[in-house]
N, C-alpha and C positions, 0 to 999 in steps of 0.2 A: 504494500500500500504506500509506504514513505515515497518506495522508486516513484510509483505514476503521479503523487500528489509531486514532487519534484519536478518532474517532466512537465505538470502542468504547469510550474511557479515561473519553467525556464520559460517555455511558450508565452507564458506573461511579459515577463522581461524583453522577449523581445516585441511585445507590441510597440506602437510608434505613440508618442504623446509629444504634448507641446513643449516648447520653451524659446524664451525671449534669449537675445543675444545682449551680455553685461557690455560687452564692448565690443567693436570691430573685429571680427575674425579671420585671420588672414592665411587664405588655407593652410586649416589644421589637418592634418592626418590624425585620425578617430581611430581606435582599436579594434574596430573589423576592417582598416584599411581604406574606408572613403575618406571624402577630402571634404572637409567643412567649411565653406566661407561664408559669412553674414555682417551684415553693415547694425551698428549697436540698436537696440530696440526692434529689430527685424526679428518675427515669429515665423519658428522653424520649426518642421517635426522630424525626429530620432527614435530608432530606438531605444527604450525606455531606460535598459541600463547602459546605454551608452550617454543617454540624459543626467543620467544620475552620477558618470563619470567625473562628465564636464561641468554638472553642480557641483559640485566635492572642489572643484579645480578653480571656481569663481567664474568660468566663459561663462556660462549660461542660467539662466532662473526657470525654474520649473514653472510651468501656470498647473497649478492645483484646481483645475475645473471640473477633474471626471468624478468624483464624489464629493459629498460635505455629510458634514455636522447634521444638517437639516435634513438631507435627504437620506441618511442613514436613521434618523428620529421617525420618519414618515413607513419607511418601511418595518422599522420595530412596530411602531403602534397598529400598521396593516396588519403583521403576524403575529402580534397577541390579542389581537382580536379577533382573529381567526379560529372561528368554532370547528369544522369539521377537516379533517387529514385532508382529505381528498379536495378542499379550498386552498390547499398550498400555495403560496404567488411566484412567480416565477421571479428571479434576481437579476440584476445586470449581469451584464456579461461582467466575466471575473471579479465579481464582487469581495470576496473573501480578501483574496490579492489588494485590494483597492483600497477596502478598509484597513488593510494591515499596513501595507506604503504608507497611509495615509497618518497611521498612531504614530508611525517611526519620525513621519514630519513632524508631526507635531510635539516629541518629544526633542526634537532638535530646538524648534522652534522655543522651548520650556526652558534648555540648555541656554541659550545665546539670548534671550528677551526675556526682559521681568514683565512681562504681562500676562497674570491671573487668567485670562482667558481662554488663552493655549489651554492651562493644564485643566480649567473647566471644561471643554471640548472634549481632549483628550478621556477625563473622566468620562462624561456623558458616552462616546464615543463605545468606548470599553463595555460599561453595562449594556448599551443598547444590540452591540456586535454578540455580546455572551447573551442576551437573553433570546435573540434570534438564532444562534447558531442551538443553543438548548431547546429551543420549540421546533426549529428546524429536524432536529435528528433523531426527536421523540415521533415526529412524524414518518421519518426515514424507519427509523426502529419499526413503530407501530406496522409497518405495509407488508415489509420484509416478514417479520412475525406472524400475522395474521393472513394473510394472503401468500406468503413464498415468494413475493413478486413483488413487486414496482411498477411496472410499464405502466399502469394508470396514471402514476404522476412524471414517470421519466422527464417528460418534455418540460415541466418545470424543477425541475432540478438543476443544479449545478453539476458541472464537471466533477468539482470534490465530492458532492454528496452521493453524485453515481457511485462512483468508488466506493464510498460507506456502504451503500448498502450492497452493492455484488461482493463488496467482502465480509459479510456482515450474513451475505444469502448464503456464499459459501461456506463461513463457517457453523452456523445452524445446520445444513445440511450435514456437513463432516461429523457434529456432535451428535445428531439425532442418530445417523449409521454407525456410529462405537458404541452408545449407549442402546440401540437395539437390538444390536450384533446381527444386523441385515434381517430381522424381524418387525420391518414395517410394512403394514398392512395397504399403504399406497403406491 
């Protein structure tokens, strides 16, 4: 499970997101080997850990547009109010991933700025990610357990949460055949 949850993080990383240029760039050679040029405040898309290189480095400022605070708030309160399994809502694309980038900003941001806000964010942030990822995977649990299956919610699931429950299906399976010693009735 680590491997493919891994496989999934790298596929992330390499998505492309934005970033503003701190100052004139004058072809840089980038660590997959293209060639960067950008005149200062020129928005440019990278891939992501090659964005996050050249943030580390000061060329460039990330624009933090693909999630927030607020829109991680709106999707918590959608899935705890969520009465029935089978009402699951489907997440952005790599949400997980998004949310997680997003705590690491912000503890930078907590590091380098004395502004209370960040680490109120940050907080809020935390519970709202845990209390969906815990309703999430009680849903996941409950399908796998009582039906064997998924496929009724697959298509809103996530890429990690597939994972959870085909290993999750797998191992109920494995357990039910040693503990019945190939004496199941199904």
């Amino acid at each position: 499970m680590e491997e493919r949850l891994e496989l999934l993080k790298q596929a992330f990383n390499n998505t492309s997101v934005k970033v503003i240029a701190v100052s004139d760039i004058d072809q840089t050679v980038l660590p997959n080997g293209a060639v960067l040029k950008a005149k200062k405040g020129e928005e440019v898309e990278l891939p992501r850990w090659i964005a996050n290189f050249l943030e580390e480095r000061g060329l460039v400022k990330r624009k933090w547009d693909e999630i927030s605070v607020q829109e991680v708030s709106k999707i918590h309160y959608r899935e705890m109010s969520r009465r029935a399994v089978k009402d699951i809502e489907q997440l952005p694309s790599n949400f997980y991933w998004l949310v997680q980038e997003y705590l690491d900003y912000l503890e930078k941001k907590i590091r380098s700025e004395a502004d209370p806000s960040f680490i109120e964010d940050r907080q809020n942030l935390l519970e709202f990610l845990s209390e969906i990822v815990e309703k999430r995977m009680r849903a996941v649990i409950t399908y796998v357990f009582s039906y064997g299956d998924y496929t009724e919610i697959s298509q809103k699931l996530t890429q990690e949460e597939i994972i959870l429950a085909e290993e999750l299906k797998n191992l109920l399976i494995q357990w039910k055949k040693i503990v019945l010693g190939g004496n199941d009735k199904k």
